[in-house]
C-alpha positions as CSV (number, residue, x, y, z in Angstrom):
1,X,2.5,-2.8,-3.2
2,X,2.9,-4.2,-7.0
3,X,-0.1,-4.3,-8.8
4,X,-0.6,-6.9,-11.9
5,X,-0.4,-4.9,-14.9
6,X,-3.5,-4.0,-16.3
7,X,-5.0,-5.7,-19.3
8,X,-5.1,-4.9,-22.7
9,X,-7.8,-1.8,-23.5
10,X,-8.9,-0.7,-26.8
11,X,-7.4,2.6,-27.9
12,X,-8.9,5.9,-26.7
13,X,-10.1,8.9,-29.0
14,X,-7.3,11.6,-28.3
15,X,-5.2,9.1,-26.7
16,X,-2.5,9.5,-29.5
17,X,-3.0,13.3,-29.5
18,X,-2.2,13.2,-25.5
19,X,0.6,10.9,-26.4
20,X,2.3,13.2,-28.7
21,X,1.6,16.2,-26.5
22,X,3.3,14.7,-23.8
23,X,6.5,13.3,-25.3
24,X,6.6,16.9,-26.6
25,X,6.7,18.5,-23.4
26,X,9.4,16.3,-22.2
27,X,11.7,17.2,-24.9
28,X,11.4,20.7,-23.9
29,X,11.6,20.7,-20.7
30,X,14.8,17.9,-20.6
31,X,16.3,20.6,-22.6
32,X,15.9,23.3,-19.9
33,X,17.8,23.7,-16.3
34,X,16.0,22.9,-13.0
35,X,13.1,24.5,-12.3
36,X,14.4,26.8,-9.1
37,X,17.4,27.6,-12.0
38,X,15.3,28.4,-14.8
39,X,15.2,32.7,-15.8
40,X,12.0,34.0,-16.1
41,X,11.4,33.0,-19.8
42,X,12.5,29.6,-19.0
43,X,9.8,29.2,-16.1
44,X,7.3,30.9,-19.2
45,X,8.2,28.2,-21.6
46,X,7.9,25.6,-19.1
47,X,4.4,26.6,-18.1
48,X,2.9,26.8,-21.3
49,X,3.8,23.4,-22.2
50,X,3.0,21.6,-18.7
51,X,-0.3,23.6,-19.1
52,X,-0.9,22.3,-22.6
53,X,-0.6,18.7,-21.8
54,X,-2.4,19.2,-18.3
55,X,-5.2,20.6,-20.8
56,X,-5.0,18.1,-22.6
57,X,-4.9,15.3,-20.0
58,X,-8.0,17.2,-18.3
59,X,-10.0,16.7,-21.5
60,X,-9.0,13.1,-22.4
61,X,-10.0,11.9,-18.7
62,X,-13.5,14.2,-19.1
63,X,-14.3,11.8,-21.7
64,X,-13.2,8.4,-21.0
65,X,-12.5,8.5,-17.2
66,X,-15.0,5.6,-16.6
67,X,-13.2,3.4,-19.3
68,X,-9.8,4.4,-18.3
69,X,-10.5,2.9,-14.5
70,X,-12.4,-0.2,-15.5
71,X,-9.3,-1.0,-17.4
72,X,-7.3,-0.4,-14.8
73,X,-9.4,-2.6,-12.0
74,X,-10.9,-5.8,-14.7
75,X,-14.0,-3.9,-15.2
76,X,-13.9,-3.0,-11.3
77,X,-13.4,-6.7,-10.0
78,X,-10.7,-5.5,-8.5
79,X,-10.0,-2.8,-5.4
80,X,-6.6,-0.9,-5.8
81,X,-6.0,1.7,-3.3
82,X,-4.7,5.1,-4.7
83,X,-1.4,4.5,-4.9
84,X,-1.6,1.3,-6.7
85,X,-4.6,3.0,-9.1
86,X,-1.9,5.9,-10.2
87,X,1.0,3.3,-10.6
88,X,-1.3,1.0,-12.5
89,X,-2.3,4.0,-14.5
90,X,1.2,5.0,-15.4
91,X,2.1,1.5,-16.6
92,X,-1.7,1.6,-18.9
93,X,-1.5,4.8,-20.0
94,X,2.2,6.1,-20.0
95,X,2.4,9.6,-19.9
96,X,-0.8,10.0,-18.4
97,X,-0.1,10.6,-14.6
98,X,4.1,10.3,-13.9
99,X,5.8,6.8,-13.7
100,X,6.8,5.6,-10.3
101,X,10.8,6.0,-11.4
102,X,10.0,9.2,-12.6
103,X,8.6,10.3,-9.0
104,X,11.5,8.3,-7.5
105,X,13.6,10.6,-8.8
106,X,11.8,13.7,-7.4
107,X,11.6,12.7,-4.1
108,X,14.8,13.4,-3.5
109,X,14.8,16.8,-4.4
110,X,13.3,20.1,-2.7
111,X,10.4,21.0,-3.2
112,X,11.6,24.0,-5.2
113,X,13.3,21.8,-7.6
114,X,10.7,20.0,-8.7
115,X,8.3,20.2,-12.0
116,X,4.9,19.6,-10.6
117,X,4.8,15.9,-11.6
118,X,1.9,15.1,-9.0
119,X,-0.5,18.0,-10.6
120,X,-0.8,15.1,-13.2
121,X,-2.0,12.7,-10.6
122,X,-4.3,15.3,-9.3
123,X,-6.2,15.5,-12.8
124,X,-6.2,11.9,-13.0
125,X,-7.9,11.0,-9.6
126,X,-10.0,14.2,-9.9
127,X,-12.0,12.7,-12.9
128,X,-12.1,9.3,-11.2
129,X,-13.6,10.7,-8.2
130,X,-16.3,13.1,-9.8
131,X,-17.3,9.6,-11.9
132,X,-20.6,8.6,-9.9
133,X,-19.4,4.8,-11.3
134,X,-15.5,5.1,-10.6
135,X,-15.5,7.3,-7.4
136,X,-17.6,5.1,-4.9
137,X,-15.8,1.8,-6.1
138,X,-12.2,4.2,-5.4
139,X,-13.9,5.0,-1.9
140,X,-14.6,1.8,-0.9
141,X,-11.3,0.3,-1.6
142,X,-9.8,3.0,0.4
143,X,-12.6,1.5,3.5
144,X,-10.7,-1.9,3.4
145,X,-8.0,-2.3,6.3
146,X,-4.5,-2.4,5.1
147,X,-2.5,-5.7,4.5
148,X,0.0,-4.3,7.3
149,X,-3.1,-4.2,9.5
150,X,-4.3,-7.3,8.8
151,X,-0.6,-8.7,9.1
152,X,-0.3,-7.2,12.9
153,X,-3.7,-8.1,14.0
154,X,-2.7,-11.4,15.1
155,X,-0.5,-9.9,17.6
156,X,-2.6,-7.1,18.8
157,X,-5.5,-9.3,19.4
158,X,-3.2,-11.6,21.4
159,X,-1.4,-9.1,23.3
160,X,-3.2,-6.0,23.3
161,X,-0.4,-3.6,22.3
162,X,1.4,-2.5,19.0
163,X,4.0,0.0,18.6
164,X,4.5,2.1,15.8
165,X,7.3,4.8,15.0
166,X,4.3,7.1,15.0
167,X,1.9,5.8,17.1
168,X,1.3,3.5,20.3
169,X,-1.8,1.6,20.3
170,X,-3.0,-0.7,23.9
171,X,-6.4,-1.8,24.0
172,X,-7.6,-1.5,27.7
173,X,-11.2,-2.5,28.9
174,X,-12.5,-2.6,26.0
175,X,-10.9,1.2,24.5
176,X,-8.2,1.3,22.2
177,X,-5.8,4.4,23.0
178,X,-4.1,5.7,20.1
179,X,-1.1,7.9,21.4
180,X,0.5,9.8,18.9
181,X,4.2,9.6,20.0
182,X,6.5,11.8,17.5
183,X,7.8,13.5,20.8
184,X,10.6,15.6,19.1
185,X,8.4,16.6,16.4
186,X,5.4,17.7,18.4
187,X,3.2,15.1,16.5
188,X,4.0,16.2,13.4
189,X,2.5,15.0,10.2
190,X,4.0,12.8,7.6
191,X,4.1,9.7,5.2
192,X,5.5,7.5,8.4
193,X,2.1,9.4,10.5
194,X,-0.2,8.1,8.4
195,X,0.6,4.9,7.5
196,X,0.8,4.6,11.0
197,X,-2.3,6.2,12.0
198,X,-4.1,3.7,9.6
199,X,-2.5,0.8,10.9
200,X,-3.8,1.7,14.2
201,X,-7.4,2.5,13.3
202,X,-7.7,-0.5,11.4
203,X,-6.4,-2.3,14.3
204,X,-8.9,-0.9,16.3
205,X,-11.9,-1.5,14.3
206,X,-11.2,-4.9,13.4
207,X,-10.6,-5.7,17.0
208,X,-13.9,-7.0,18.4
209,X,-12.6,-6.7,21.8
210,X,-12.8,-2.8,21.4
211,X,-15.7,-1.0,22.2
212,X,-14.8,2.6,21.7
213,X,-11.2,4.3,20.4
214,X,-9.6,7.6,21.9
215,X,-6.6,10.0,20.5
216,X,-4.4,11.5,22.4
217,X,-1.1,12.9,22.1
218,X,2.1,11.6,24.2
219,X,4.3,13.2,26.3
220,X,7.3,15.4,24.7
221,X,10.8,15.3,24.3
222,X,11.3,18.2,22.6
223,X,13.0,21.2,24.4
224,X,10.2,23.8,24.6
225,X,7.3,21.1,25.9
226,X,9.5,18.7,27.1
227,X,7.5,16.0,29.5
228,X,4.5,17.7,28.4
229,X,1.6,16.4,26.1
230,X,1.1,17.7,22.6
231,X,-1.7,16.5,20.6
232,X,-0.6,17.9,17.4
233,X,1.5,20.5,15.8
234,X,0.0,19.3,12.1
235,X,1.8,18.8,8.6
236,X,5.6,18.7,9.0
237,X,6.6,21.8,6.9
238,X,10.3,21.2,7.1
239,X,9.6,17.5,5.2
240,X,7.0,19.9,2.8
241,X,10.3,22.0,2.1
242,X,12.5,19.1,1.3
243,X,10.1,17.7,-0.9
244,X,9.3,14.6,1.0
245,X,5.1,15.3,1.7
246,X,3.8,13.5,-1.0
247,X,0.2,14.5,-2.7
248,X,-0.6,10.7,-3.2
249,X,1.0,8.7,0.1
250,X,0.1,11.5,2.6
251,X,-2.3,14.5,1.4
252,X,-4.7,11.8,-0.3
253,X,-4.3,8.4,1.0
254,X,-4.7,10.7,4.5
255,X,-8.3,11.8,4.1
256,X,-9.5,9.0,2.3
257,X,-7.9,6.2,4.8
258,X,-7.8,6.7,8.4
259,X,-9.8,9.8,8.4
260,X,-12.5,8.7,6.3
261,X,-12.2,5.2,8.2
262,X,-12.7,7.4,11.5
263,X,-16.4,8.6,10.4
264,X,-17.6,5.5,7.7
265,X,-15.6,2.7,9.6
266,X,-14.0,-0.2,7.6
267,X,-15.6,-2.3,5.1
268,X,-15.0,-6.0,5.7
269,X,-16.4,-9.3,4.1
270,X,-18.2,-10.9,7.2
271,X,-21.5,-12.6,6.2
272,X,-22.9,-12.0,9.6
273,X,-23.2,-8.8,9.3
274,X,-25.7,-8.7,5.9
275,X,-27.0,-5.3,7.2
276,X,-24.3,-3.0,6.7
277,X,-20.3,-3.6,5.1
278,X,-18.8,-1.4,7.7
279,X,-17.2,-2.1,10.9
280,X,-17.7,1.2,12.9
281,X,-17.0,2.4,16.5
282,X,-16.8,5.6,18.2
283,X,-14.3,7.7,18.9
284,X,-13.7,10.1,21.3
285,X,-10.0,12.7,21.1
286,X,-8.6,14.4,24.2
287,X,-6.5,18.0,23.4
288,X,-3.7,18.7,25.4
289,X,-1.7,21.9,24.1
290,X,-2.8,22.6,20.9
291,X,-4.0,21.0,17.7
292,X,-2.4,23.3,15.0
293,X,-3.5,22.5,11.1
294,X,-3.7,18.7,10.6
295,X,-4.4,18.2,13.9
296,X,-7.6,20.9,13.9
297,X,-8.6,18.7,11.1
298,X,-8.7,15.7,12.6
299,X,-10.9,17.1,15.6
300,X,-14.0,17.2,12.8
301,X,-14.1,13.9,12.7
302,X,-14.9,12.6,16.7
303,X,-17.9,11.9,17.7
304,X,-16.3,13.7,21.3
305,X,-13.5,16.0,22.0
306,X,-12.4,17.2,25.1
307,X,-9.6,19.7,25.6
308,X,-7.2,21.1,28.4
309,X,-8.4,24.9,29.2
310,X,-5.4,26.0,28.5
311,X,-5.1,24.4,24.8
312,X,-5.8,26.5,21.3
313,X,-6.4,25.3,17.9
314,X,-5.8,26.7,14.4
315,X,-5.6,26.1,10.7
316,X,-3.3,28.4,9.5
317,X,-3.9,27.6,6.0
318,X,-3.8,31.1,4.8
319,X,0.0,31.2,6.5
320,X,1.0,27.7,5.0
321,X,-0.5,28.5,1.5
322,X,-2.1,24.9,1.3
323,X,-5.6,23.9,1.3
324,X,-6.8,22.2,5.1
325,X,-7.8,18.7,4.2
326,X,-11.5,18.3,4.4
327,X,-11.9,20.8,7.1
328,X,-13.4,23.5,4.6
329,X,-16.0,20.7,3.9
330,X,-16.5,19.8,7.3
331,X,-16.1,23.3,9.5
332,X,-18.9,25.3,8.4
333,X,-21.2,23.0,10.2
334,X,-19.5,23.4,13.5
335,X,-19.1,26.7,13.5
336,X,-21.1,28.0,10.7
337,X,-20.0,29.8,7.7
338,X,-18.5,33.5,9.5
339,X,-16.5,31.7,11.9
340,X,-15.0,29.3,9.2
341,X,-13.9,31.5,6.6
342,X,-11.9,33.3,9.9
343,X,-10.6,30.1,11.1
344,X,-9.3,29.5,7.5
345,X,-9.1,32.2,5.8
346,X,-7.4,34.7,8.6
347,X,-6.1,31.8,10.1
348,X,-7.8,33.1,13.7
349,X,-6.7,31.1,16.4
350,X,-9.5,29.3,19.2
351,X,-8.4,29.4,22.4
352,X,-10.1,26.2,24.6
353,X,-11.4,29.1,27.5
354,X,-13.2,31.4,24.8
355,X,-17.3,31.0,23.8
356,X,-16.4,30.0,20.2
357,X,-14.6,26.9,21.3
358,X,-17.6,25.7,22.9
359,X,-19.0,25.2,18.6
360,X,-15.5,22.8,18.0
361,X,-14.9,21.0,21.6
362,X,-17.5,19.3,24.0
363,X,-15.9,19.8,27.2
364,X,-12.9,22.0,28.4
365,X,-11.8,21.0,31.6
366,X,-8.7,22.3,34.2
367,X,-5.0,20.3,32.6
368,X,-5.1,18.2,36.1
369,X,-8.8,17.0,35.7
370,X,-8.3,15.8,31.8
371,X,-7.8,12.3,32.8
372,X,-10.8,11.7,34.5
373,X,-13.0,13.5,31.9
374,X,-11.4,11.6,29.4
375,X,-12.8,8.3,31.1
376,X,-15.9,9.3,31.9
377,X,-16.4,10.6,28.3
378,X,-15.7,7.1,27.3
379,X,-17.8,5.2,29.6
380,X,-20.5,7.0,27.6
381,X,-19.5,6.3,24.2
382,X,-19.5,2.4,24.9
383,X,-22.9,1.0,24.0
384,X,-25.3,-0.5,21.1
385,X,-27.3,2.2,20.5
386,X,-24.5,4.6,20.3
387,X,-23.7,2.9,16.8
388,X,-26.5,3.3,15.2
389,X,-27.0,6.8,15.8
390,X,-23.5,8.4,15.3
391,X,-24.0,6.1,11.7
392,X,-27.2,8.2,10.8
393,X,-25.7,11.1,12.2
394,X,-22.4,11.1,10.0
395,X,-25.1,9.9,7.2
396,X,-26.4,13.5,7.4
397,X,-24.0,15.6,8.3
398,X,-21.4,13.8,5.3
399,X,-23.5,12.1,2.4
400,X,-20.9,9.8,0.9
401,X,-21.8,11.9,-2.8
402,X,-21.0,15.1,-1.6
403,X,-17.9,14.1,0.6
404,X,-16.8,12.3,-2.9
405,X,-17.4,15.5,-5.1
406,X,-15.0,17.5,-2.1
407,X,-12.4,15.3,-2.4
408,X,-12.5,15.1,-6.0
409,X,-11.7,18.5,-6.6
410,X,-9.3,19.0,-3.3
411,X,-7.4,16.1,-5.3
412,X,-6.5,19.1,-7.9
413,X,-6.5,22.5,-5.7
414,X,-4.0,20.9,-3.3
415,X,-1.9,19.5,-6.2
416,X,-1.6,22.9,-7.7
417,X,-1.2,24.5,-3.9
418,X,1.8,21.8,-3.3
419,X,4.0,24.0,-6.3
420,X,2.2,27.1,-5.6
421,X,5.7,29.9,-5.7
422,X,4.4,31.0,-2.7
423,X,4.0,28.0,-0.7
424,X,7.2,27.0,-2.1
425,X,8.6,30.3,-0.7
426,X,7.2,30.3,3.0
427,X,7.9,26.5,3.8
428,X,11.3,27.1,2.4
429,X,12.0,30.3,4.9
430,X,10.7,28.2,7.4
431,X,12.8,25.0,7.1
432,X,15.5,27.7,6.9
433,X,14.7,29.1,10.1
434,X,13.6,26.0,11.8
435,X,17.2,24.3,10.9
């Protein structure tokens, strides 16, 4: 989406210190070859100066990251979602995060071959999500539904079904049944998953014909679980490798949209409703196969999962070299802090049969009885009460602060982890392998 320009702003002290700073490190590093070309010097020199004006951006933002986003939003009259804040931002304040022809450019290059343009954006929506005045008002935007939701509803509410390249939604008595359908990718994760994935969960909370939502993944077509269900095989290295995982469009906009839409719900403007902004439901997630990595992640987030005895998860972040979403927030108070740090950290994997699965899934039934745990398991979830207490639940298990103060600083860990050498080095072996 195009955002209005933002509107004149006084100038900032250190502003024209950044300024210089910046158009400094571009002149250096124009005058160098590609980064995966660059000798060991070359990669030195290139450091030092992207580390300078990161410095430098860092401290600037410190100081004036409040007047920096009421600029961008009219004083915060207006909502922008991420990716409009950072291109707003970039058209403000140039130099401070990377221009949207500049990123253009990037994405079509590996991984490898890029300079780390999106670390800037990481420092940027790192100090507007510590702000305790900028970050909720960034938060809450991110709650609204989507305009492509709100452009398909319409058709949803009139015919019960919506297909997606990602995702098939159906809403049946009263429960809307996300499948997640990438069959020759095994589910999967990227950009097109969750736009996709938010489309569908806004679909389904704005619905008021639905009751209660469940996950689950589709049937395969690829060769080794063809005709089989797959619930997710999480983030799509290959598309990591070729530089096509973005930090903004899939990393960020993925925790703080659907996900975070999954446990807050969406906000709406609907007068009736004077006690509370958000539009919430339960939701309830069925594992067939495995949920590897993204998929793991999203499992925190139900308020009921069941899974196929013969199913595993994992979040082999320590293998990948990236940080897992929110699950380091939200593990520990599954499975407490031992068995996180092995889940994460060793990257141990949780078989559905074994004791310590018992701390991630609700029920683990035989492959052939799924289905019918699955409805009953929703039959349970559909009632008044259930609302209010999953919302004071997920009120105490994730304060809205300290989820906020997570995601503030996973904004800049992951950004730096996305151009880590060695992430860069195992996704690359891997999309080499996998071709």
């Amino acid at each position: 989406m195009t955002t209005a320009p933002p509107r004149p702003g006084p100038v900032l002290d250190g502003w024209q210190r950044l300024s210089d700073t910046v158009r400094q490190t571009e002149r250096t590093l124009s005058a160098l070859p590609a980064p995966a070309d660059r000798t060991a010097a070359q990669r030195a020199a290139a450091d030092a100066v992207k580390n300078r004006a990161r410095a430098e951006r860092a401290g600037f933002l410190d100081a004036h990251a409040d007047a920096v986003y009421d600029r961008l939003t009219d004083g915060r009259a207006r909502e922008l979602r991420i990716g409009e804040l950072v291109e707003a931002a970039a058209t403000a304040y140039p130099g401070l995060v990377p221009a949207k022809s500049l990123l253009a450019r990037e994405r079509d290059r590996r991984q490898a071959d890029k300079e780390g343009h999106e670390i800037d954006q990481g420092i940027f929506l790192r100090a507007v999500l510590r702000s305790p005045v900028a970050g909720p008002h960034l938060l809450a935007a991110m709650l609204r539904p989507t305009d492509r939701a709100l452009a398909l509803l319409p058709e949803f509410r009139r015919t019960g079904v919506v297909r997606t390249t990602a995702v098939r939604l159906e809403r049946r008595d009263g429960v809307a049944r996300l499948t997640l359908c990438r069959d020759d990718r095994l589910n999967a994760e990227d950009d097109q998953q969750v736009d996709d994935m938010e489309t569908a969960v806004d679909l389904a909370l704005l619905d008021p014909e639905v009751r209660v939502g469940l996950v689950r993944g589709g049937e395969m077509s690829h060769p080794r679980y063809r005709g089989r269900r797959v619930f997710s095989a999480g983030i799509n290295l290959k598309n990591l490798s070729s530089g096509d995982i973005s930090l903004v469009d899939f990393l960020l906009r993925r925790e703080l949209g659907y996900l975070h839409k999954l446990v807050r719900g969406i906000r709406t403007e609907n007068p009736a409703a004077w006690h509370t902004p958000y539009t919430e439901k339960p939701w309830v997630a069925a594992v067939d196969g495995f949920a590897i990595g993204g998929g793991a992640q999203l499992l925190l987030v139900f308020d009921h999962v069941l899974a196929a005895s013969d199913a595993y998860l994992s979040l082999p972040a320590a293998k990948e070299g990236i940080i897992p979403g929110v699950a380091n927030f939200r593990l520990g108070r599954y499975v407490g802090p031992r068995l996180s740090r092995q889940i994460v950290l060793e990257g141990r994997r949780i078989r559905a049969a074994e004791p310590a699965a018992r701390l991630l899934v609700d029920e683990v039934v035989e492959p052939e009885e799924l289905d019918a745990a699955v409805e009953r398991s929703l039959a349970r979830f559909d009632g008044d009460a259930v609302l209010a207490n999953r919302h004071m639940l997920n009120l105490a298990d994730e304060p809205a602060d300290a989820f906020r103060a997570y995601m503030a600083e996973f904004a800049l860990q992951q950004a730096l982890r996305l151009y880590g050498a060695d992430v860069i080095d195992k996704v690359g072996r891997f999309a080499a392998g996998s071709s």
